[in-house]
C-alpha positions in Angstrom: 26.0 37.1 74.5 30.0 35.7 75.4 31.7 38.2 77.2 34.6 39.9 75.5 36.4 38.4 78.3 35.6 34.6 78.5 36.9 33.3 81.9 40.4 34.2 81.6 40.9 35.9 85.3 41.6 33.9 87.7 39.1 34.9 90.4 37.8 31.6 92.3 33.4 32.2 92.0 31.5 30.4 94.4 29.0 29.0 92.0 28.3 27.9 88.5 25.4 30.0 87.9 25.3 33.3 86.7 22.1 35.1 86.5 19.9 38.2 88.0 18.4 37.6 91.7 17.4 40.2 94.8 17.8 39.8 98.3 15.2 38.8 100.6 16.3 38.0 103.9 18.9 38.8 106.9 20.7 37.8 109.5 18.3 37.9 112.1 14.6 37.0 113.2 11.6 38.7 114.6 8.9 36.6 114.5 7.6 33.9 116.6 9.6 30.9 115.5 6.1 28.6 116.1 4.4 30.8 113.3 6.9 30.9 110.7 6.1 29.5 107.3 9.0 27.0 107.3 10.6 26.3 104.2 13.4 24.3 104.6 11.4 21.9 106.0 8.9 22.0 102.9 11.6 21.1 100.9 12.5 18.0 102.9 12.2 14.5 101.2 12.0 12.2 104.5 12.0 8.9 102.3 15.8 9.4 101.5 17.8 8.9 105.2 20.1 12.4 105.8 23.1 9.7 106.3 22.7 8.3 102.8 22.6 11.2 100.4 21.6 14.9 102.1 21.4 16.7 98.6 17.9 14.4 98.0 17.1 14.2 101.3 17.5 18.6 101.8 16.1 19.2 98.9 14.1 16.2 97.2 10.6 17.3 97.6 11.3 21.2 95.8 13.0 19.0 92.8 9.2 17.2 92.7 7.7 20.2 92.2 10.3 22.3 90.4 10.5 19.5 86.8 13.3 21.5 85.1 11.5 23.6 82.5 11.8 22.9 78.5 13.7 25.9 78.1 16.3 25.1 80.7 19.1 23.1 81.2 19.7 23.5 85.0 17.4 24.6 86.9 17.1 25.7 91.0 17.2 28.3 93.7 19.3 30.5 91.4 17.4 30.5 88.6 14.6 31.2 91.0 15.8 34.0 92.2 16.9 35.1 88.6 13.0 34.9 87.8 12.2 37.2 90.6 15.0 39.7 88.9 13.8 39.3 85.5 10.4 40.6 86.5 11.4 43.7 87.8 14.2 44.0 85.4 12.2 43.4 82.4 9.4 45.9 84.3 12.8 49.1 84.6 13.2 47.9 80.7 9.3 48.6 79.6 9.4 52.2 81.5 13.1 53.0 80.1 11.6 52.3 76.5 8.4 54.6 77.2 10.1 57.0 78.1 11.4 58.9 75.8 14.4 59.5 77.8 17.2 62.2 76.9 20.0 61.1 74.5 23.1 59.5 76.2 21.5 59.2 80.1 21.7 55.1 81.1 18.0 55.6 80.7 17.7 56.5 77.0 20.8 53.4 76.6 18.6 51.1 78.3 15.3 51.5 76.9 16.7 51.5 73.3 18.9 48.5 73.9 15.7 46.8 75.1 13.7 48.0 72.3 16.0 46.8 69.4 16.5 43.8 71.2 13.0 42.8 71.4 12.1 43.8 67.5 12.8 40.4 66.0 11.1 41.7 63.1 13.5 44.1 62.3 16.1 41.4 63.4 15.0 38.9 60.9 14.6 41.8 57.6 18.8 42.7 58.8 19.4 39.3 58.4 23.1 39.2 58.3 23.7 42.3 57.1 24.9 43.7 60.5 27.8 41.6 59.9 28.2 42.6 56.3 31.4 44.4 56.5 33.3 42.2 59.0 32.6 39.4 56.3 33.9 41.3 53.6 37.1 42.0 55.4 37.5 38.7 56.2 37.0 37.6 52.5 39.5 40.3 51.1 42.0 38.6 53.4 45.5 38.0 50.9 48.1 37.9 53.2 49.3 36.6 56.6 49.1 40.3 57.9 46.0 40.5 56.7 44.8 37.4 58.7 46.8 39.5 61.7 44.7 42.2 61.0 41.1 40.8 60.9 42.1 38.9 64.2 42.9 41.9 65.9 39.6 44.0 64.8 37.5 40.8 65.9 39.1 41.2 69.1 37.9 44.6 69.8 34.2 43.1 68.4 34.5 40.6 71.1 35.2 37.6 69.2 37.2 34.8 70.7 39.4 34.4 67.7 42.9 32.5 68.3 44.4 35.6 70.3 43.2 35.3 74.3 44.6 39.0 75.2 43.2 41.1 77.9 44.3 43.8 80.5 44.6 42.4 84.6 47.4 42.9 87.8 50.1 41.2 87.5 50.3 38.6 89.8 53.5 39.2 91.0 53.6 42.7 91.4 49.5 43.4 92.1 49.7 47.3 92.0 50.7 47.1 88.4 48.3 46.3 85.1 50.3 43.9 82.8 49.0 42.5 79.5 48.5 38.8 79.7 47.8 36.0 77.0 45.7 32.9 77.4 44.6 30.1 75.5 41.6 30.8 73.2 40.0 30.5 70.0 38.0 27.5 70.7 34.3 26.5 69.1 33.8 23.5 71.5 33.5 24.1 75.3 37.7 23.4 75.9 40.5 21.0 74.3 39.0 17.7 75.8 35.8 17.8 73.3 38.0 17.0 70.5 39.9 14.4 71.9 38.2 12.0 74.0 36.9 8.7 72.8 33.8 8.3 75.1 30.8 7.6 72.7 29.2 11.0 74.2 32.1 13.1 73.1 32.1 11.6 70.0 28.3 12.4 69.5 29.1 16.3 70.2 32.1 16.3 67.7 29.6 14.8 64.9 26.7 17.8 65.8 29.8 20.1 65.8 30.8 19.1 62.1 26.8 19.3 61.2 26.5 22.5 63.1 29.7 24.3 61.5 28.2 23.1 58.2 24.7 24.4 58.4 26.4 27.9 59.7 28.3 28.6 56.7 25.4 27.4 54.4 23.5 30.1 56.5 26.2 32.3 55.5 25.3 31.6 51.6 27.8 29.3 51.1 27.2 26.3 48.7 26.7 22.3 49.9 30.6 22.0 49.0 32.2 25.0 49.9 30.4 24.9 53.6 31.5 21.2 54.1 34.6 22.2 52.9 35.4 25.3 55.3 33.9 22.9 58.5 36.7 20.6 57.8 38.9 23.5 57.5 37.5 25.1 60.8 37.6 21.2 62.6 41.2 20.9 61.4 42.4 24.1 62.6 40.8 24.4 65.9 42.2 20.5 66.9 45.9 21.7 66.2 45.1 24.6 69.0 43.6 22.1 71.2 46.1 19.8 71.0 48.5 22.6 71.9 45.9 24.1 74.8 46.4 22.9 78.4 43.7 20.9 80.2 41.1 22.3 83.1 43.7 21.2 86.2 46.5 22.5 84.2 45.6 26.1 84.2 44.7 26.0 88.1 48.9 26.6 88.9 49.5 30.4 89.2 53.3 29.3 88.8 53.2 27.3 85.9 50.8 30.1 83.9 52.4 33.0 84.5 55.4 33.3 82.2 56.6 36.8 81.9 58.7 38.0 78.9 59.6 40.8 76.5 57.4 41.5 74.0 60.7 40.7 71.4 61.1 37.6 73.4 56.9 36.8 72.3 58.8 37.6 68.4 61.2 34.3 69.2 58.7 32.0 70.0 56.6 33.0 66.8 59.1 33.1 63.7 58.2 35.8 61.4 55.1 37.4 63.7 56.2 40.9 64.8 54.2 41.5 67.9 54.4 44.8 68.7 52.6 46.6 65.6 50.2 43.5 65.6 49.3 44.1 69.9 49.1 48.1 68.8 45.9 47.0 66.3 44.8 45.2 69.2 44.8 48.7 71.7 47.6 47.3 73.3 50.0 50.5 71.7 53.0 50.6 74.3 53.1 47.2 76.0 56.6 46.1 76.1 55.9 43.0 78.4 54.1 40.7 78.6 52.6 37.1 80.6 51.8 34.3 78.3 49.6 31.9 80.5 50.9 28.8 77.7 53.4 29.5 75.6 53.1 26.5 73.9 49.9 27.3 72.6 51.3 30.6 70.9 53.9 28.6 69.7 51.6 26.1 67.6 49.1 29.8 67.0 52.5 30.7 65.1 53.2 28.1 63.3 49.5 27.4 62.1 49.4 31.6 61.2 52.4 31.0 58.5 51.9 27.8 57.3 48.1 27.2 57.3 46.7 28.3 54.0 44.2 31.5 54.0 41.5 29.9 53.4 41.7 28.2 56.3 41.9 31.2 58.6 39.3 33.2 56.4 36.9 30.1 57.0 38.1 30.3 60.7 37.7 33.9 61.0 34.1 33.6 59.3 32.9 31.0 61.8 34.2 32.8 65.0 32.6 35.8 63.9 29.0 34.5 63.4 29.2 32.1 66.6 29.5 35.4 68.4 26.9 37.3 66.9 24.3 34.6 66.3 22.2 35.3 68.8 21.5 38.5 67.5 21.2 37.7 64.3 17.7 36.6 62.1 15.9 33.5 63.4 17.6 31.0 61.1 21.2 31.7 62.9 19.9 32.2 66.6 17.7 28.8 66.5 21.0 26.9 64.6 23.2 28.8 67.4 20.7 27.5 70.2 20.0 23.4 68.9 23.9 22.5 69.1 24.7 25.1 72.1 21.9 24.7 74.1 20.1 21.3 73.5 23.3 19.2 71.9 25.6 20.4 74.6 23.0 21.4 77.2 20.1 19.1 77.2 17.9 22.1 76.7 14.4 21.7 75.1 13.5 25.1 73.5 14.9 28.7 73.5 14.5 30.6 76.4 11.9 33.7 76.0 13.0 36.3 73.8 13.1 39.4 76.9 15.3 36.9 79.3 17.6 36.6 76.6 17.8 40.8 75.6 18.1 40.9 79.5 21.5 39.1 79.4 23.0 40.7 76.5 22.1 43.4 78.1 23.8 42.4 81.4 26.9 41.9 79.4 26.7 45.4 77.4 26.0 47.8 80.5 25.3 45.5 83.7 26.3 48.6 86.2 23.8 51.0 84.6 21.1 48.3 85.2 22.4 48.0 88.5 22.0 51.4 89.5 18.3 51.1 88.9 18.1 47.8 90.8 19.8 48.9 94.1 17.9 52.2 94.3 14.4 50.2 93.5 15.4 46.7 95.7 18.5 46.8 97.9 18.8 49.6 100.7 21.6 50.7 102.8 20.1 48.9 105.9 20.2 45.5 104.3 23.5 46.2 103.0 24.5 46.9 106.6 23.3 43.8 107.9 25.4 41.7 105.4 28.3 43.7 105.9 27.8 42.8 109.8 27.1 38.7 108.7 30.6 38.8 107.2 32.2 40.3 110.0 30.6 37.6 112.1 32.7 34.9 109.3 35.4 36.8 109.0 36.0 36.3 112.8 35.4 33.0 113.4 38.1 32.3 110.9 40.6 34.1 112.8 39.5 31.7 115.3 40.2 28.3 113.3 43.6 29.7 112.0 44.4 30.3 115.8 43.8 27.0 116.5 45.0 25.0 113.5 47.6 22.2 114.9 49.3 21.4 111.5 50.5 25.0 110.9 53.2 26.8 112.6 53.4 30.4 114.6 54.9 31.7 111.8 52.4 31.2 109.5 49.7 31.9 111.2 51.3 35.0 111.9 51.1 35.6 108.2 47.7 33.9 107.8 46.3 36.2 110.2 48.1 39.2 108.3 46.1 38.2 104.9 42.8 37.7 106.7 42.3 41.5 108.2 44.0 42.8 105.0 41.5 41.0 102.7 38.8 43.6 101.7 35.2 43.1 101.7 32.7 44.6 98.9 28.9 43.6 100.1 26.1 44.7 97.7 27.0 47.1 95.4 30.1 49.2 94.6 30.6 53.0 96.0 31.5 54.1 92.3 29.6 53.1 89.1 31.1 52.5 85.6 30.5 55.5 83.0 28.7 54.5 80.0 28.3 57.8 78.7 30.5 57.6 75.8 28.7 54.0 74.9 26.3 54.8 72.0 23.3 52.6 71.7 20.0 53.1 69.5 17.4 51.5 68.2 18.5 50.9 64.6 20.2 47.6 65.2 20.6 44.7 68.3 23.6 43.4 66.7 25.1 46.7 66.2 24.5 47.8 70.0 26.2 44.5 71.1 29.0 45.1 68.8 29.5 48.7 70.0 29.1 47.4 73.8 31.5 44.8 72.9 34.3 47.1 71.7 33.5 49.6 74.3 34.1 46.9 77.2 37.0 45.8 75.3 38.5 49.3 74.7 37.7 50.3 78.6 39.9 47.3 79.8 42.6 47.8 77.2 43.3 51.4 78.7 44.2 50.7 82.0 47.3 48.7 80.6 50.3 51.0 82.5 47.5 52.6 84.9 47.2 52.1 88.6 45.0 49.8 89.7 41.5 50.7 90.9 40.9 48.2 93.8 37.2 50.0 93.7 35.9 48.1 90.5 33.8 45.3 90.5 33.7 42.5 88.2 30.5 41.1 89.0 26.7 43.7 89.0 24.7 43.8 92.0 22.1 41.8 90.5 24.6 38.8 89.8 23.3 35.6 91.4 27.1 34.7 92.6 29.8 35.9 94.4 33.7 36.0 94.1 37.4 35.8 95.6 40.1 38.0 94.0 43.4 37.0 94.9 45.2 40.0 93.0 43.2 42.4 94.6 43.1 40.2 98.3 39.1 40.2 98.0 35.8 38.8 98.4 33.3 40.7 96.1 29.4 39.8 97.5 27.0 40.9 95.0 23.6 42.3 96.7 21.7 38.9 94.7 23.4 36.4 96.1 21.7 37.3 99.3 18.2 36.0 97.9 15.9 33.5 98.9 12.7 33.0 96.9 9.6 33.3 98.8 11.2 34.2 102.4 10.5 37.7 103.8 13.3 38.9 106.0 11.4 38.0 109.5 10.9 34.3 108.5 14.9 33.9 107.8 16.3 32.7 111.4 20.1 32.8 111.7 20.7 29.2 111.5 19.2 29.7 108.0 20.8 32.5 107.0 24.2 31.5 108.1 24.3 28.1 106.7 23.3 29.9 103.0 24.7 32.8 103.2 27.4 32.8 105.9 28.9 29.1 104.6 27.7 29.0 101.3 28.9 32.4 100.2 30.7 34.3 102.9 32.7 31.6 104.5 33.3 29.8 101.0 35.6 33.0 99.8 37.1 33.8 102.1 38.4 30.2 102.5 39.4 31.0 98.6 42.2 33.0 99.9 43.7 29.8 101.8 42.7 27.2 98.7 45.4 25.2 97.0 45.3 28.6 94.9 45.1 31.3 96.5 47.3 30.4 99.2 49.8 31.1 97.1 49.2 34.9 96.6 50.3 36.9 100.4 48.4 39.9 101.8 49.0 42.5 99.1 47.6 40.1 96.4 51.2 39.1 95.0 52.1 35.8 94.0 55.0 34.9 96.5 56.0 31.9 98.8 54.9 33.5 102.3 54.1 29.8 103.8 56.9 27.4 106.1 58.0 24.8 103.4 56.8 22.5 106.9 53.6 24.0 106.4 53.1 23.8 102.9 53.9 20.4 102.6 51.3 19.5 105.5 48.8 21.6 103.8 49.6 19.8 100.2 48.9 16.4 102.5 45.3 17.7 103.1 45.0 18.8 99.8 45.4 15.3 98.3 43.0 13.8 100.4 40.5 16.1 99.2 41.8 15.4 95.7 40.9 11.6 96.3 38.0 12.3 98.2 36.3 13.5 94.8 38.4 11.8 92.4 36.2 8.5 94.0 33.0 10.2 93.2 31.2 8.3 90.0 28.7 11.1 88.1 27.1 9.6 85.1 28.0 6.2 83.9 32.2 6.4 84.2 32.3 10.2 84.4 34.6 11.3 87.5 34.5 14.3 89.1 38.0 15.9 88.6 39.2 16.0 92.1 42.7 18.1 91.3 40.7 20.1 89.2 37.4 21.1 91.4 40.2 21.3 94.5 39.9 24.6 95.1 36.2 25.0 95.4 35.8 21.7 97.3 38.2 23.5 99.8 36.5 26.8 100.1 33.0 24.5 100.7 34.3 22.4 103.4 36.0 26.0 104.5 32.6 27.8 104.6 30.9 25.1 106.2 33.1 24.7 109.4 33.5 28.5 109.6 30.3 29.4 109.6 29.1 26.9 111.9 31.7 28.4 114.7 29.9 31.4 114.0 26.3 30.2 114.1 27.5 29.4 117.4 27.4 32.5 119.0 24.1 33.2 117.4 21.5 33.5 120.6 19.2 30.3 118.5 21.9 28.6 118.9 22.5 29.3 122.4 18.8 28.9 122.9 18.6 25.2 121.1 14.4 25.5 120.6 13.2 24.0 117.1 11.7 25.0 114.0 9.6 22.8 112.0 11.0 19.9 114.4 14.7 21.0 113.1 17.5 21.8 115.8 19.5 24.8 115.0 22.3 22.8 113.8 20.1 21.0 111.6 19.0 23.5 110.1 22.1 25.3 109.6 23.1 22.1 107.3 19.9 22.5 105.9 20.6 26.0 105.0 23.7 25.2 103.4 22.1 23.1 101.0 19.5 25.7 100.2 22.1 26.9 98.7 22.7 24.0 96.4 19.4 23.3 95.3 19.9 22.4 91.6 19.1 19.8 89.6 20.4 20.1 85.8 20.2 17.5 82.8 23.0 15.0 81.9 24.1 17.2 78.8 25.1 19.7 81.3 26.0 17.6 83.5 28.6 15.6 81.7 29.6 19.1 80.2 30.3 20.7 83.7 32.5 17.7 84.3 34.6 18.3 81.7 35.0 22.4 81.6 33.9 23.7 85.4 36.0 24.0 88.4 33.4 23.0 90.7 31.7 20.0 91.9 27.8 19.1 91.0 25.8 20.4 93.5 25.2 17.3 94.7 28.8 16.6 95.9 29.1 19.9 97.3 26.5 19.0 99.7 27.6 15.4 100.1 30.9 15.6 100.0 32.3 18.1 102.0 29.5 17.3 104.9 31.2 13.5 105.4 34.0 15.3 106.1 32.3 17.6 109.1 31.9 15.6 112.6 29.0 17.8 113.8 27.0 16.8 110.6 27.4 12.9 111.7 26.1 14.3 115.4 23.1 16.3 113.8 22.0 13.6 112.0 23.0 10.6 113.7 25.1 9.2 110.6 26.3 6.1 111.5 28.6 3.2 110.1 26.4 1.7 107.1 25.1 5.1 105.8 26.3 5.4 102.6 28.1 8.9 103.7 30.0 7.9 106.3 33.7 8.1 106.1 35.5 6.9 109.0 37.5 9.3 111.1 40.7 8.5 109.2 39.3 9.4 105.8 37.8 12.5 107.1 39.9 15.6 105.4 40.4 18.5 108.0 41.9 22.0 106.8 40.5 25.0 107.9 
């Protein structure tokens, strides 16, 4: 199910996956390294030379004998891992159902969750009557307030309807919670799909106008009248694009944070009064507030008085049963799925029915699920020996800040300041989320994700004014990903993104372990904190200018070669990547990779310099890096990721940050010719 909060904060994630996983490995080694089962080397395709394209040559032989399955669009070491966490979620699900657990305890919530969820009989006899009375009050819609109205009750429900609001710190002043609005509204993925001429673009907006169609004929509506409200919807949501800023755009903290008076909001939106309207919306007392675009709640305005109502009411109608299809009767969850997940996807067939109750139930009550996983699959000891891993990281980037000879004293004074200060969660947070007052029951699975929805919703809306708890997590243990807060100054490692399939903790050696998880994860957000990005929030997580303007501009200069670097890399006909866009994360790779390298360093197997599997510790520290990239996904998602994610493919976060490493080129003896090599000039260097 979409969260109630759809990528609005701007925390910098170190991969494009999310999903369930478990750790299975650490930072050191006691077996005999001659007996180990070696998988990095089983995954080796030796036909492709290391010099011409490592993310085949790492990883080619697992992509022969991992196809990606029917039901997938992506698939790789994460949705391994996910597997391996569906099992035993799926298994805590089954036992919470039997149960017959006490009313309101998180085991009672999640067995009955489960149980609705999984009743697709029941599902299919609702039909759309758990959606019944949103409907209606969407049809008795008569006046511009009432359009107000329905808008901000379909916020509390989740839905992504026109008005991107939410509860987070205020970037310039981090120990205060400030109300913020963003961009939203959107059917198709962001404002590019319904502008771009590119015969594949084109495609989607055609399946889009079919799509919308068969949804409101779903919804009862006659041939006519459901053409008639898709051109409505279609009309509607390309004035908001065409007011909504593109993916690069919304990376500058600067240019998106634009803090005014709620009456100043009033000014920009001619007859709107904001204050009663942000009260429906559990926003009661805000008197300020941080428009991310103002020109997009400019054109929201205008379109709200002079768009007629049945333009909204078709609108509102359409944004409400996108939400909920999934957990609605067959005929809406399979139209939901063939333009969602196979039009815009590639994907073949629907995913099992339990996988998909298990993420809509990640997104209703993920920390009550991750209570059970951590007490069943993630001790303290393991959580200790990740917690020492970073350290190691953290270190050796004190080291390369030392040394940096483009940056001044001063800076590095400050540099250095942000580092120690920058707090690290490993595994799973000290405090747990209360769900107690979250009712869930077996009468329903729409109902349950509505109440969860509005629950979330209602728990963010009420810290607006309230100190901010640097505890929480935004991510559950059992999250196959990992994050960088720059209002909060920290790196959040969820116990998952640990995992490697198949490897028991005495087969992971450190070059391994620190190539995956010290460079891949560790090193790669704390480098988020120095990115074009997040260098621009100081120790305290407060956006402020703490750099030398000397500095920054050198730092900009390195920036921009990055920027080229992937602006020159082709991915699918004339797709580029976006190199200002992916910056950032292209950054924080080549950041991890350097970083945790110094501190593989002082790793005795490194010292030692024996082989495993005929790899050299360095090797396979490269090797482990792009473990963690093992993906291969389908051009559907591929072309869509270019268009809507921050990061690279995974085959450019492999390739392209390692031309840019000189001990790579030593490794592997990558000479002039290979089709990586970039000669010393064009090599970027930051961190």
């Amino acid at each position: 199910m979409p969260s109630p909060f759809p990528a609005r904060r701007p925390w910098r994630l170190a991969l494009p996956l999310l999903g369930l996983a478990l750790t299975a490995c650490n930072s050191g080694s006691s077996s005999d390294p001659a007996n180990r089962p070696d998988l990095i080397q089983a995954n080796l395709d030796t036909t492709v030379r290391p010099g011409d394209d490592f993310y085949r040559y790492a990883n080619g032989a697992w992509f022969k004998g991992h196809p990606i399955p029917a039901s997938e669009s992506n698939w790789g070491i994460g949705k391994e891992v996910q597997n391996e966490i569906y099992g035993r979620l799926r298994q805590l699900n089954q036992e919470a159902a039997r149960a017959n657990a006490a009313t309101g305890t998180a085991q009672q919530k999640i067995g009955d969750f489960w149980a609705a969820g999984m009743d697709s009989a029941a599902i299919d006899r609702q039909g759309l009557e758990p959606l019944r009375k949103e409907l209606t009050r969407i049809q008795n819609i008569t006046t511009v307030k009432g359009v107000q109205a329905a808008i901000a009750r379909l916020q509390l429900l989740g839905v992504n309807a026109l008005v991107g609001g939410y509860v987070g710190q205020d970037a310039k002043n981090s120990e205060k919670m400030a109300l913020h609005l963003w961009q939203a509204g959107l059917g198709l993925p962001n404002r590019d799909y319904y502008f771009n001429q590119d015969a594949r673009t084109r495609n989607i907006r055609q399946e889009y106008a079919k799509h919308l169609t068969t949804m409101f004929g779903l919804l009862g509506q006659e041939a006519a009248t459901a053409r008639a409200n898709m051109t409505r919807v279609l009309a509607l949501e390309t004035k908001l694009a065409g007011a909504s800023r593109k993916l690069e755009a919304l990376r500058d903290p600067y240019a998106n944070y634009n803090k005014m008076a709620v009456a100043k909001l009033d000014e920009f939106t001619p007859g709107l009064n904001w204050k009663p309207w942000l009260a429906e919306m559990a926003f009661a007392g805000a008197d300020t507030v941080i428009v991310g675009q103002p020109e997009f709640y400019q054109e929201a305005g205008r379109l709200l008085r002079t768009a007629p109502l049945a333009d909204w009411q078709a609108y509102l109608q359409w944004q409400l049963v996108h939400t909920y299809a999934p957990t609605l009767s067959q005929d809406f969850d399979q139209e939901n799925f063939r333009f969602y997940g196979t039009v815009l996807q590639g994907a073949k067939e629907q995913r099992p029915r339990w996988k998909r109750v298990l993420d809509a139930e990640e997104n209703a009550m993920g920390e009550a699920l991750g209570q059970l996983f951590v007490q069943e699959y993630f001790t303290p000891a393991t959580k200790k020996r990740y917690e020492e891993l970073t350290e190691n990281i953290v270190a050796s980037f004190r080291e390369h800040i030392r040394a940096l000879d483009w940056m001044s004293d001063t800076t590095k004074q400050k540099a250095l300041v942000k580092l120690s200060k920058i707090t690290r969660k490993v595994g799973y947070p000290d405090k747990w989320k209360d769900y107690s007052s979250l009712r869930i029951d077996r009468t329903s699975f729409a109902a349950n994700v509505m109440r969860a929805n509005e629950w979330r919703y209602r728990y963010e809306a009420r810290k607006l004014g309230q100190p901010v708890d640097r505890t929480e997590w935004g991510m559950t243990p059992q999250t196959y990903n990992a994050y960088y807060n720059p209002s909060n100054n920290e790196i959040v490692l969820p116990a998952a993104i640990f995992a490697i399939p198949g490897l028991l903790d005495a087969d992971a050696d450190d070059a391994l372990i620190y190539g995956y998880a010290g460079a891949s994860t560790i090193g790669h957000e704390l480098t988020h904190g120095f990115d074009d990005e997040g260098s621009q929030f100081d120790e305290k997580g407060n956006l402020r200018s703490w750099w030398t303007k000397a500095d920054r501009r050198a730092f900009d200069a390195r920036v921009k070669g990055i920027v080229r670097q992937f602006n020159g890399y082709t991915v699918l006909d004339s797709l580029h990547i976006n190199g200002k866009a992916t910056a950032g994360e292209n950054i924080a790779d080549l950041g991890g990779i350097v970083i945790g390298l110094d501190a593989f360093k002082k790793t005795e197997q490194y010292k030692k310099g024996e082989k495993i599997g005929g790899l050299t510790p360095v090797q396979r520290y490269f090797l482990g890096y792009a473990l963690g990239w093992q993906v291969h996904q389908r051009d559907e998602r591929l072309a869509q990721a270019i268009l809507t994610d921050v990061h690279s493919p995974a085959q450019y976060r492999i390739n392209g940050p390692f031309a840019d490493v000189p001990a790579f080129y030593e490794a592997f003896h990558v000479q002039p010719g290979d089709k990586l090599y970039r000669p010393d000039s064009a090599r970027v260097k930051i961190w």
